[in-house]
N, C-alpha and C positions, 0 to 999 in steps of 0.2 A: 295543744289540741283542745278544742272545746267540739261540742255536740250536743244538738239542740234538737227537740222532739216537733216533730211535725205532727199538726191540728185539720187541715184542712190543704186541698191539692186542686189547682183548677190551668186549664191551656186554652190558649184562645189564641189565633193567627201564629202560631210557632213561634209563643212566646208561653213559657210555665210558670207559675206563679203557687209558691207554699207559705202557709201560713202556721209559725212558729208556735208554738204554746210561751215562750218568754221572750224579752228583749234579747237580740244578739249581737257582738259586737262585728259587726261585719258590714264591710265599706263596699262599693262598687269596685270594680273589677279584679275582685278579689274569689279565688278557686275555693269550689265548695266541694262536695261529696255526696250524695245524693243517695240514702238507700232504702232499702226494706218499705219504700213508697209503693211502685211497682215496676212493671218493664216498660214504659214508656218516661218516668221522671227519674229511674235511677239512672246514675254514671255521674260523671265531674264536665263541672259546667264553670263557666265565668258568671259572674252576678253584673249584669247591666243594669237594676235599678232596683229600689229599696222603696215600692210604694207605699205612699198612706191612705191610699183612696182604692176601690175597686178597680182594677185592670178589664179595658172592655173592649179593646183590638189598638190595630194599627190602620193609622189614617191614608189617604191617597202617597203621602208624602214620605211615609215609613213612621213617623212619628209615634207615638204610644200616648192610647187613651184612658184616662179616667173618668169614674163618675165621682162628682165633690161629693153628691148626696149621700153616699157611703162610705165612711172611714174604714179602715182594718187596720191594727197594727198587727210590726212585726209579721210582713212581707220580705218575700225574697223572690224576685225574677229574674230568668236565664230564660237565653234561646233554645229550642227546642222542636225541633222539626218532627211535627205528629199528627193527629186528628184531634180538635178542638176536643176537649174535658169541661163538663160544668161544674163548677164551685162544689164541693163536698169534702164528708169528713174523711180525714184519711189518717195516716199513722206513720211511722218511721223516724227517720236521724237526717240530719244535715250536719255533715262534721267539717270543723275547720282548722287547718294550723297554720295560725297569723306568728311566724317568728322574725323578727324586727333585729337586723345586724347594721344598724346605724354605728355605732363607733365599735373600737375593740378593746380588748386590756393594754395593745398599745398606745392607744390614745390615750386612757389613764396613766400609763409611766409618765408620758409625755406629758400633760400634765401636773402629775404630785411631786417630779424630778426622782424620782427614786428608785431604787434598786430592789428587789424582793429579795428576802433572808432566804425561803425556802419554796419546796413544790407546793405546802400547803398554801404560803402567799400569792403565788401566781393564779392557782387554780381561786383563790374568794377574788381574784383581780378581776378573772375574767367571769368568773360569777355575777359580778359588781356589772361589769361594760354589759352583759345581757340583760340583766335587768333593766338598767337605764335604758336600753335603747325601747325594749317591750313597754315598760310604763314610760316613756315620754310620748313614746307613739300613741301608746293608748288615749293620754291627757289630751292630745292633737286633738287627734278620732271623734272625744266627746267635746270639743270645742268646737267641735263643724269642720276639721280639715281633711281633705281626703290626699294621705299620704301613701308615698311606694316604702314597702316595707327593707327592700334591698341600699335605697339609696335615700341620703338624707338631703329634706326638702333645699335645706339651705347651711349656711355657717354658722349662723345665728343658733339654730336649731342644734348644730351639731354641738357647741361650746355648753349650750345648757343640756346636751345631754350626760357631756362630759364633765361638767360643773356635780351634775346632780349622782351620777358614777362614781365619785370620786367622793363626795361625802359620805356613799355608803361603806365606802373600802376604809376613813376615817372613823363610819362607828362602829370598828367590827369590837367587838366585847362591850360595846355599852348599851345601855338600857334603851335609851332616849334619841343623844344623837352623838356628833364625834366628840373624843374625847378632851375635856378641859377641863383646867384646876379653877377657872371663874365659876362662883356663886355654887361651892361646893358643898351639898345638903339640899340643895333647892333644884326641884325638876324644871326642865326650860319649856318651856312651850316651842312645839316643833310644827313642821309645815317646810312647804315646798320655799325658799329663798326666793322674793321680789324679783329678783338678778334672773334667777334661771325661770320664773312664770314668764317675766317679760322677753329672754331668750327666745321660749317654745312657743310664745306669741297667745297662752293659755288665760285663764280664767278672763276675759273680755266676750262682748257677743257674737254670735253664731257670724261663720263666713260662708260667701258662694266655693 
């Protein structure tokens, strides 16, 4: 769960618009929490759109308006059926819990081919598969993708999530990364595998 402090509160055509104190990691149609705003922008809302420009209604067509001439970051809009608000300071939380079940600790057996010795190994197994699924999504997220957190976009995706699963449950007691007897004395330089960046379709430019 993350929770982000709210700067500024403004509604125009039964659409709400809060303006965050920091960046936050949060994608479109993704459930937020709304509080201590007041009684017209608390409750839980879907987020239809992450502007960077001032919000200024909605056109003939339903469409949603900005002005370029004003930037804001670190916007968050949802519907909200009210009486227009103009732009001011305001205060509160917006809380979110983005949890990402892309693969499991069975996909990892499947995987590494192996058996766990004990409850302690299964339980860092699947410690392992949450992780990976949480930061590959995330790497997605800041690459411009907007994914379902339930369901993985594709195979490709899912293999490097399981790729990158799997080498954490590899370094469990080492410093660095998994464990080996190559270049024993000498730290390796670590980082995400070529294999599993090109997987997750990651570090290249922004997509629609």
């Amino acid at each position: 769960m993350a929770a982000y402090s709210v700067v500024q509160k403004q509604l125009v055509d039964n659409f709400a618009v809060l303006v965050l104190l920091t960046p936050a990691e949060i994608e479109v149609g993704a459930t937020i929490v709304v509080t201590n705003v007041d009684q017209t922008f608390n409750g839980t809302y879907v987020v239809r759109a992450l502007p960077e420009y001032l919000f200024i209604g909605v056109d003939q067509y339903g469409d949603l308006i900005y002005d370029p001439l004003v930037p804001i970051a670190n916007q968050v809009l949802y519907a909200k059926t009210a009486d227009n608000v103009e732009r001011q300071a305001a205060s509160g939380t917006v809380t979110i819990t983005q949890t990402c079940t892309w693969i499991s600790a069975q996909d990892l057996y499947d995987y590494l081919g192996i058996g766990v010795a004990t409850q302690s190994d299964a339980n860092y197994l699947t410690i392992c598969a949450s992780a990976s699924s949480q930061f590959c999504w995330r790497r997605r997220m800041e690459s411009g993708y907007t994914d379902s957190l339930t369901t993985v976009p594709s195979q490709d995706v899912k293999l490097g999530a399981i790729m990158y699963g799997s080498a954490m449950y590899r370094a469990r007691g080492s410093i660095e990364s998994f464990n080996s007897f190559q270049d024993m004395g000498v730290a390796p330089v670590t980082g995400l595998n070529g294999i599993i960046r090109q997987l997750l379709g990651i570090d290249r430019p922004q997509v629609a």
